[in-house]
Structures are given as structure tokens and as C-alpha cells.
C-alpha positions as CSV (number, residue, x, y, z in Angstrom):
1,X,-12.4,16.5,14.2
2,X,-10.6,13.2,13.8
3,X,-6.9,12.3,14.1
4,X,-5.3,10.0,10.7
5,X,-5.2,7.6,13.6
6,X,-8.7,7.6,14.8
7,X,-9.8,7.6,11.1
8,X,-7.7,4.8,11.0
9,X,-9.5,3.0,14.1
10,X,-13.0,3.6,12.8
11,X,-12.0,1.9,9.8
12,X,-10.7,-1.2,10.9
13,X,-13.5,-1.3,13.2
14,X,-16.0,-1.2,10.5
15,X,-14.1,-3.2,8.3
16,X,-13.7,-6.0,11.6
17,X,-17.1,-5.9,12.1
18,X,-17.4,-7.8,9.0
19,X,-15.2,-9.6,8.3
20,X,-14.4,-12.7,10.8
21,X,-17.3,-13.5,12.5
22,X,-17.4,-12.9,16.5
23,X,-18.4,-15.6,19.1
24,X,-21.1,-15.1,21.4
25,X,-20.2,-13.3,25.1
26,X,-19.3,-15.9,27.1
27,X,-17.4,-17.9,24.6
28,X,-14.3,-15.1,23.9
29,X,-11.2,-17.4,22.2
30,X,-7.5,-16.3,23.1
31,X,-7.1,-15.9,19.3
32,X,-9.3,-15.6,16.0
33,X,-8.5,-15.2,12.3
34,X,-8.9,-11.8,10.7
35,X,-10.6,-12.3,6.8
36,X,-12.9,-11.7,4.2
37,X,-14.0,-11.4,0.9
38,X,-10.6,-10.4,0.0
39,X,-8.7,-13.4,1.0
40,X,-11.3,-15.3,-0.7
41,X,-11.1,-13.9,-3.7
42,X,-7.0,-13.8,-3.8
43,X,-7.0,-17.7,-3.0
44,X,-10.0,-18.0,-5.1
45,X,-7.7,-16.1,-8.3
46,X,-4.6,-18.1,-7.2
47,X,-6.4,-21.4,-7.4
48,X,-8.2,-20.4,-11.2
49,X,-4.5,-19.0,-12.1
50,X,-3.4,-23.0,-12.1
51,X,0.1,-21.6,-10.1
52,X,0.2,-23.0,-6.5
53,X,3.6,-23.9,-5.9
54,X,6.0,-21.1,-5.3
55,X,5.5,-18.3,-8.4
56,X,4.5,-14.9,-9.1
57,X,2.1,-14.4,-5.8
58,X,5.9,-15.1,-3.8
59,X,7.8,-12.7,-5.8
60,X,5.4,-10.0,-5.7
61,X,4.9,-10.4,-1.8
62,X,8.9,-10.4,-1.7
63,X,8.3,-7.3,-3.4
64,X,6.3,-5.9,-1.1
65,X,7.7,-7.2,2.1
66,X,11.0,-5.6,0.8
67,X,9.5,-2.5,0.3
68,X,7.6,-2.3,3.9
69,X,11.0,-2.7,5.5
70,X,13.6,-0.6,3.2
71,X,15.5,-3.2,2.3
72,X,17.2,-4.5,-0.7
73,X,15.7,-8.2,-0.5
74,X,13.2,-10.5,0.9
75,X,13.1,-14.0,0.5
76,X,9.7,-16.0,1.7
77,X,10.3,-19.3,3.0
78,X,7.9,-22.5,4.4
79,X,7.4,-20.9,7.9
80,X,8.7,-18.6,10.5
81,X,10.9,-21.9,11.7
82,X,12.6,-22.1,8.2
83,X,13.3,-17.9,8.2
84,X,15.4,-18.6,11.4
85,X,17.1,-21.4,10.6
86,X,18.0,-20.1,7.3
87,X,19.2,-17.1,8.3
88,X,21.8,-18.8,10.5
89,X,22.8,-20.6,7.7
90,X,23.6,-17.6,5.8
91,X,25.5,-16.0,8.8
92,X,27.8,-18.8,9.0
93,X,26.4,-20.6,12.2
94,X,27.9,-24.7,12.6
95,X,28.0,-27.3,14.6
96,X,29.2,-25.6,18.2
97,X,28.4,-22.9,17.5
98,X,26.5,-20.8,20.1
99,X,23.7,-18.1,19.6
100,X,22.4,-15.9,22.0
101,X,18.6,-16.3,22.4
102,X,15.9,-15.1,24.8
103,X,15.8,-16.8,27.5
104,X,11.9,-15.9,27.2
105,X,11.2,-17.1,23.6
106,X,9.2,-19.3,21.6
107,X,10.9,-22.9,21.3
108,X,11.7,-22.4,17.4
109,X,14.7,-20.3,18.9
110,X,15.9,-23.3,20.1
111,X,15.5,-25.5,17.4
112,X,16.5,-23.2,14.7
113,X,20.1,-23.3,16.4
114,X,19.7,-27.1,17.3
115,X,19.3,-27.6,13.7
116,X,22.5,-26.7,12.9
117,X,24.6,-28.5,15.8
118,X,24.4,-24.9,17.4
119,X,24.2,-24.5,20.9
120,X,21.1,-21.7,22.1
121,X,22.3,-19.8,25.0
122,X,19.8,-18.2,27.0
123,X,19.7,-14.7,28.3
124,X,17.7,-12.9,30.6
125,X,15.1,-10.3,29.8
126,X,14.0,-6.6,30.7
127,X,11.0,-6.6,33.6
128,X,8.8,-3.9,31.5
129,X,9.0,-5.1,27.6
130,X,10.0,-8.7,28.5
131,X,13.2,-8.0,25.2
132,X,16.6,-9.2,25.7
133,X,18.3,-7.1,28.3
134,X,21.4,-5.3,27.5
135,X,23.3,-5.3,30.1
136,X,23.1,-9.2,30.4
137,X,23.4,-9.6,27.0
138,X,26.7,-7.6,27.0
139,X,27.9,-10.3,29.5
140,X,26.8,-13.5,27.8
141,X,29.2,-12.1,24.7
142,X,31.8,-11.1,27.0
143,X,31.9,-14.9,28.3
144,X,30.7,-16.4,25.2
145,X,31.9,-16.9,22.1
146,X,29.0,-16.3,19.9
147,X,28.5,-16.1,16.8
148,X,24.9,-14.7,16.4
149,X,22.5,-12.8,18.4
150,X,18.4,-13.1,17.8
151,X,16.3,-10.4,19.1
152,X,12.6,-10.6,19.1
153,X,10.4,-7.8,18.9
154,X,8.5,-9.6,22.0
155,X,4.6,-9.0,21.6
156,X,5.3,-6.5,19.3
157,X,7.4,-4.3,21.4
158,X,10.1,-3.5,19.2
159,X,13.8,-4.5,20.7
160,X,16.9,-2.6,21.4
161,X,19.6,-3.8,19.1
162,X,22.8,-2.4,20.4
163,X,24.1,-5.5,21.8
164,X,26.6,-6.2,19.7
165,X,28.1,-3.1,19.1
166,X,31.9,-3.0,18.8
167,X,31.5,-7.2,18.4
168,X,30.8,-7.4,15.2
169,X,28.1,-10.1,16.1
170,X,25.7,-10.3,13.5
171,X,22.0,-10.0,15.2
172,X,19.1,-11.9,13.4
173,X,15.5,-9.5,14.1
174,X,12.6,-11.4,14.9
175,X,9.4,-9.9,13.5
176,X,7.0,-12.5,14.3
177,X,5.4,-9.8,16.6
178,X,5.6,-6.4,15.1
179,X,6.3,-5.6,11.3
180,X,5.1,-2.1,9.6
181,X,6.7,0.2,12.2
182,X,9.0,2.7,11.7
183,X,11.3,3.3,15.3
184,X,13.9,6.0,15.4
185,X,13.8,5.9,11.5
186,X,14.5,2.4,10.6
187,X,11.9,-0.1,9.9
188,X,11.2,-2.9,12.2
189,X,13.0,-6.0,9.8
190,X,15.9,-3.9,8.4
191,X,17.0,-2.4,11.9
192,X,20.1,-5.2,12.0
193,X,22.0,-8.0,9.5
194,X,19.3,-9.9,9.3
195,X,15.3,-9.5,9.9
196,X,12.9,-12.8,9.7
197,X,8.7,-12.7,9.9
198,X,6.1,-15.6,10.2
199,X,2.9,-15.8,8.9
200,X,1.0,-18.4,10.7
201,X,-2.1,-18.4,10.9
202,X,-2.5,-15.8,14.3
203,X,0.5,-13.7,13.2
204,X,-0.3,-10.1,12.8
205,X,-0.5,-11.5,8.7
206,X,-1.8,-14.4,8.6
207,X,-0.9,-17.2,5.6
208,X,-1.5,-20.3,7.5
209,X,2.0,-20.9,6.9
210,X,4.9,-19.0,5.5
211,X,7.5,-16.8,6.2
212,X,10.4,-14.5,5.1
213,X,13.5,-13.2,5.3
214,X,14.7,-9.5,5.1
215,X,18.4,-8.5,4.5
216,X,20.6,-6.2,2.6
217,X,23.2,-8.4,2.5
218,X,23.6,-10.3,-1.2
219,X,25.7,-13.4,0.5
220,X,22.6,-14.0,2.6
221,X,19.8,-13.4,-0.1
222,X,22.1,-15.7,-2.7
223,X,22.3,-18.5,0.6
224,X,18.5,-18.2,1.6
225,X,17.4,-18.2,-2.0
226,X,19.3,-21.3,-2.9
227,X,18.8,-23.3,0.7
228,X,15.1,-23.3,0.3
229,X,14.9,-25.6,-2.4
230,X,16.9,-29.3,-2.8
231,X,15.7,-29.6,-6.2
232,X,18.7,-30.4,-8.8
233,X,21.2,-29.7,-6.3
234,X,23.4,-32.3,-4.5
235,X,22.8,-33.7,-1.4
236,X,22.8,-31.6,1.8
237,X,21.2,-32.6,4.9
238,X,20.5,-28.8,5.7
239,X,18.7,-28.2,1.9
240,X,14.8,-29.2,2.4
241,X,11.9,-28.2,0.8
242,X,11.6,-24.5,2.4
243,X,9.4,-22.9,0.2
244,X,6.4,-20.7,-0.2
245,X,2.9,-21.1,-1.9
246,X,1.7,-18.8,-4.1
247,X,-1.8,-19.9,-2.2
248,X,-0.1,-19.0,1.0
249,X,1.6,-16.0,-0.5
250,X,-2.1,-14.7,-1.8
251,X,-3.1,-15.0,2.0
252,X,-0.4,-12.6,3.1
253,X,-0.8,-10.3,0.4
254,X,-4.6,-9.5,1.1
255,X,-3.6,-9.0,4.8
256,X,-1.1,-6.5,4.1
257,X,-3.5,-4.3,2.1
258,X,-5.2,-4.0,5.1
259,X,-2.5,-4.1,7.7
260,X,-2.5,-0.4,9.1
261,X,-5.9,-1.0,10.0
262,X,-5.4,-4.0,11.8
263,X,-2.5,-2.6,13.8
264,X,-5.0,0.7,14.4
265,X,-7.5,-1.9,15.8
266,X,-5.1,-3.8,18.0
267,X,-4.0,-0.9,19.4
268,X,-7.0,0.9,20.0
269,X,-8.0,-2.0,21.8
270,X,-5.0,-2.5,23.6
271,X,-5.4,1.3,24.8
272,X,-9.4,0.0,26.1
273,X,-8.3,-3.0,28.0
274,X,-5.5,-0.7,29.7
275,X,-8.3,2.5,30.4
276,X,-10.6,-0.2,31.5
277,X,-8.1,-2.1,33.5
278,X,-6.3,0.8,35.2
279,X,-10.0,2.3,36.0
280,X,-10.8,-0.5,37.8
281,X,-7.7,-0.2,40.5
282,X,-6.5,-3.5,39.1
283,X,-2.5,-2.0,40.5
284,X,-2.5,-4.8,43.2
285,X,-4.1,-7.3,40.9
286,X,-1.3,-7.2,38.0
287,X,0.8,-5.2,36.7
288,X,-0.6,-4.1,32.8
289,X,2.1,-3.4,30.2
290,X,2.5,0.5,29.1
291,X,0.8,2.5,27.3
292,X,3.2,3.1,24.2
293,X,2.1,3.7,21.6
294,X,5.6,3.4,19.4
295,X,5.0,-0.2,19.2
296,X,2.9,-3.2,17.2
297,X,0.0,-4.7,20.1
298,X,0.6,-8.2,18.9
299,X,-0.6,-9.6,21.9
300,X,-1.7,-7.8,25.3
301,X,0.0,-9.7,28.0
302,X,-0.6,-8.5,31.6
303,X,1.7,-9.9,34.8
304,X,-0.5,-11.1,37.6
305,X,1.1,-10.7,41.2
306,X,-0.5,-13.1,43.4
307,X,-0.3,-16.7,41.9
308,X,0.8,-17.9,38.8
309,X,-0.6,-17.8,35.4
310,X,-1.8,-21.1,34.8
311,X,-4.3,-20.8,38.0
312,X,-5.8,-17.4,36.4
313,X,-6.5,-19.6,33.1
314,X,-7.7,-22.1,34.3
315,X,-10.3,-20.1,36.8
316,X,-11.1,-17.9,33.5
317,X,-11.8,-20.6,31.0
318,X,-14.8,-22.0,33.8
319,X,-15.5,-18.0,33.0
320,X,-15.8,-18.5,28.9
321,X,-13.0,-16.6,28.3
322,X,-10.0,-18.4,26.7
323,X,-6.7,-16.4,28.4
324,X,-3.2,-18.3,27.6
325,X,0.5,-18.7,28.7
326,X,2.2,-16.4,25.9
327,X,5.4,-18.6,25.6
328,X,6.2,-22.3,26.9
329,X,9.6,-22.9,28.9
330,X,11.9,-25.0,26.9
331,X,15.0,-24.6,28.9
332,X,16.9,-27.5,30.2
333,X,17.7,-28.1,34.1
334,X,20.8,-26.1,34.5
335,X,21.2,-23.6,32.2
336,X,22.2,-20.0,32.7
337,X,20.4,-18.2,35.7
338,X,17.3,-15.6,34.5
339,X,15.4,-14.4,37.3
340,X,13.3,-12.9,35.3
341,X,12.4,-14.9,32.5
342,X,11.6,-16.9,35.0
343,X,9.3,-14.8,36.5
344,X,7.7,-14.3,33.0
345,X,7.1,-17.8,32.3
346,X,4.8,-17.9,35.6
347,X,3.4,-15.1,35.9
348,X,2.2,-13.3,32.1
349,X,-0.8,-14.2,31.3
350,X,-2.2,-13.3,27.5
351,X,-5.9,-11.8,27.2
352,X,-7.8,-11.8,23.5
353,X,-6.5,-9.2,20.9
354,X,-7.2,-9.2,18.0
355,X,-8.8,-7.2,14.8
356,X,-12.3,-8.4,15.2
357,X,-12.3,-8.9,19.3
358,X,-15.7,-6.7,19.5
359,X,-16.0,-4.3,22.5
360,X,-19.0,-6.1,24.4
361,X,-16.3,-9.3,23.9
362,X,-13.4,-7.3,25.6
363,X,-15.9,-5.8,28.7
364,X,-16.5,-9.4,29.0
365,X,-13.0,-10.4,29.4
366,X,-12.6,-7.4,31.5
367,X,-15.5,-8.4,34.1
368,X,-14.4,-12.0,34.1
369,X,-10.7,-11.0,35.0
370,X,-11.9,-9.0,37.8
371,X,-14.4,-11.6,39.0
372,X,-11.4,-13.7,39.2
373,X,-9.1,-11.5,40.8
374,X,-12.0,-10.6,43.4
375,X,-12.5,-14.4,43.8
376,X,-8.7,-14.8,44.4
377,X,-8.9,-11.8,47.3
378,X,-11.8,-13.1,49.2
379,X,-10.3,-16.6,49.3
């Protein structure tokens, strides 16, 4: 008899199998839009409604998003960019200001702070879920004097937020990666002061553009709320044109119907490549990431141990298989030592997942990995 969770699987995997159409073995992209008839027909209602701008499709995603996370508001912005900048608006954040970031992070981090005349301070990061580590983040505030913290959910793996405990540091969530997770009881987006989510076109909800922010505080729903739109209001070089669509917003909302099933998918998936992978003796080839399975499989990102990354795309791509460096290095000459971010930005290397990656596509990437790796050893 079937589990809720492999009744879950088999769904999305029927429901994948028709919906984005898969490329030919041999051609495999690192990413690939999940759709159907659904988004089609919510644009399609959206477009004959004659309301594009920012209307009722925002506020009943708001709605929604609200709900998901169990918190008292949600307000969706331009992008996840605008979410983070926004959000350190509301918390106060100024010109010198400093914010503890990853120091293994996507580059809006940086400019989200930047934007404000704050300065991003890097921190190093945990070996096995490549998060903010604790015990170097408890030393950055102990030297620091910062006045926010933003921890990402890093390919989905949901953060420790304890940080600031006893500081009073306000922490901003990043749920770019993983959103519709409950850990430990709280939902993933209302786990701290402040959660924020993208939806970019290969998020795990895609809207093209879009994003959102999730609080229960009122100052910060009344500051993001107001911020996101210059209209009739006086100058302010930090008020810009931050909305949603209500064609993005009908985007988001058909993915989230189906969102459990997509995260079932990914993670069944993820669960393949790591049964195929470990099968295969691949321990001295790379190291994969765990099996948990109290976590979003946003992206499967596996740490090779003999060269660096961008050799192992390169060599994969002559292969058909389209494998990519998960985050770019952004950090200037000289900033705060992190060994291990460090390490991260050469060596993790990002294999296709996603919600209609078919299996014969994933024993593809599988076989071409080893080839590689095999090719790597003789040589």
C-alpha cells in the first residue's frame, strides 16, 4: 500500500509528465520551467479580466502566502531583490550600517545592503548544509555591530536561526530556496522578524518575476506596503516602483495549487540521484549532500573532491548535460576569512532538478557524471 508521500510522488510525476515538455537524452538543461494548462488559463483570465497592474490576483496571493507561513501579513513586491531590500528598510538598516550575510550567497545579498549605504559583512558557512554557521556568526556580532542578520534557507535546507539570541538582532529569512515546510513547528518564512521569497522564473514558484515579504510585525507590513510604490508620495530616493502584477501574481498562484507535488517530485528525485550516486561508489568522486528528508530539494548540489567545479562543467556540457556553479563569488579582495565558503565556491557543482527532469534524463546525467569522473581518474 502507498505512503501520502508516495501518493504524492506518483502524482506529480504524472502530472510532470505533462506538463513542461522534456528535452531529448543528450540535451538535459541545468533548469526548466514547470507549467501547464493551468498557468495558461490564470494569465489567460488575468489578461480578459483587463487588471494587470498590481490588483486582486496580488492580494489574494498575499492571502495565501500569509496563510502558508502562519503569519499575520504578506506583502508581494517586484522581485526577490526588492523583498530584501525592503525588509531592511523596515528594520531600520542606514547608511553604515552593517548586516551579516553568507559569505556563500547570491549577490542580491550584497546589493540589497549596498542599497541602503549598508555595509554586507560576510560570514562563513557550515561544511554539510552550506547555512550560516553559528559559531562564526556568534563572533561576527560579538565584533560587529550589526544591525541585521539574513539567513538563507541554502538550496532549500532550512537554516538554524538562533544567532541572535540574547542580541536582539533582527534576522531577515530567506525563502528563495525552501517555502511550504513546517520545521520543529514553525513554517519556513515566519521562523524569525522577517521572512522574504522570490519568484523568478526557476524558483520553486515560478512568476517570472515577483516576490514577497512575510512578517508579523505591523511597523514592517505599514513600511513595505508603502515603500513599494512612489506614486503621490514625495520624493525618496529609496521609494521605486516595487510592485507586483496581477499577471505575475496569476503565475504564482497556479504554482502554489500544485506546490506539494512539485516538492514530492524534487525530492523523490533528489532521493534517486543520491541511491543512484551512492550505488555507484561515487565516495571518492564527491561528496553528495544527505539524505534528509526535513527539507525543500530546491537544487541538488554535490561537492566534487578532485578539481574544481568549473572543470566538471565544462567536461559535462561536451557530455549534453548542462551542470552549473550554484552561486557566483562576489566578495571583494580582503574581506573576512571563510575557509569554507571558499571551498564552496570551487568545489559544488549543481546537477538538473526539477519537477519535470524525467528519469531516463536523470540516468543520463548520472552516466555522464561518472564518465567524467572515470575520465578524470584515468587521466
Amino acid at each position: 500500500m502507498r505512503t501520502g508521500s508516495q501518493n504524492l510522488q506518483a502524482a506529480a510525476a504524472e502530472r510532470m509528465s505533462v506538463v513542461s515538455k522534456p528535452t531529448p537524452t543528450r540535451d538535459v538543461p541545468h533548469n526548466r520551467l514547470t507549467f501547464g494548462e493551468a498557468e495558461v488559463e490564470a494569465v489567460t483570465r488575468t489578461v480578459r479580466s483587463g487588471q494587470w497592474a498590481q490588483g486582486p490576483r496580488v492580494a489574494e496571493l498575499e492571502c495565501e502566502l500569509a496563510r502558508i507561513a502562519k503569519v499575520k501579513y504578506c506583502v508581494c513586491v517586484a522581485s526577490g531583490l526588492s523583498a530584501v531590500r525592503l525588509a531592511l528598510g523596515a528594520l531600520g538598516v542606514t547608511q553604515g550600517a552593517r548586516v551579516l550575510v553568507p559569505a556563500y550567497s547570491c549577490v542580491a545579498l550584497a546589493n540589497a545592503c549596498l542599497s541602503w549605504g549598508a555595509e554586507p559583512v560576510p560570514v562563513d558557512i557550515e561544511s554539510d548544509t552550506w547555512n550560516l554557521d553559528a559559531r562564526c556568526c556568534r563572533q561576527a556580532i560579538s565584533v560587529t555591530d550589526a544591525k541585521a542578520i539574513i539567513a538563507v534557507n541554502t538550496f532549500g535546507a532550512p537554516a538554524e536561526l538562533a544567532y541572535g539570541q540574547n542580541t536582539r538582532i533582527p534576522i531577515i529569512e530567506d525563502c528563495a530556496h525552501a517555502f511550504g515546510l513546517d520545521v520543529d513547528g514553525r513554517a519556513l518564512g515566519g521562523r524569525s522578524e522577517i521572512g522574504i521569497l522570490s519568484f523568478y522564473a526557476t524558483k520553486l514558484l515560478g512568476g517570472g518575476e515577483g516576490g514577497a515579504v512575510l512578517t508579523n510585525s505591523a511597523d514592517v507590513f505599514q513600511f513595505v506596503s508603502s515603500s513599494r510604490d512612489y506614486g503621490d508620495k514625495l520624493p525618496d530616493a529609496h521609494r521605486m516602483n516595487d510592485k507586483m502584477s496581477d499577471l505575475e501574481a496569476s503565475l504564482v498562484l497556479a504554482q502554489l495549487e500544485r506546490l506539494p507535488e512539485m516538492l514530492a517530485r524534487r525530492e523523490a528525485l533528489a532521493f534517486r540521484y543520491i541511491d543512484l550516486l551512492s550505488s555507484a561508489g561515487s565516495g571518492k568522486l564527491f561528496r553528495l549532500p544527505p539524505r534528509h528528508e526535513k527539507r525543500i530539494w530546491y537544487r541538488f548540489v554535490v561537492e566534487v573532491l578532485s578539481g574544481d567545479a568549473q572543470q566538471f562543467i565544462e567536461e559535462l556540457r561536451r557530455e549534453g548535460v548542462d551542470a552549473a556553479l550554484p552561486v557566483s563569488d562576489w566578495r571583494l579582495p580582503g574581506g573576512p576569512v571563510a575557509p569554507t565558503a571558499d571551498r564552496a565556491y570551487r568545489r559544488l557543482l549543481s546537477l538538473p532538478l526539477y519537477p519535470s527532469l524525467t528519469e531516463e534524463e536523470q540516468d543520463y546525467v548520472v552516466s555522464a557524471l561518472l564518465r567524467v569522473c572515470e575520465e578524470r581518474i584515468r587521466a
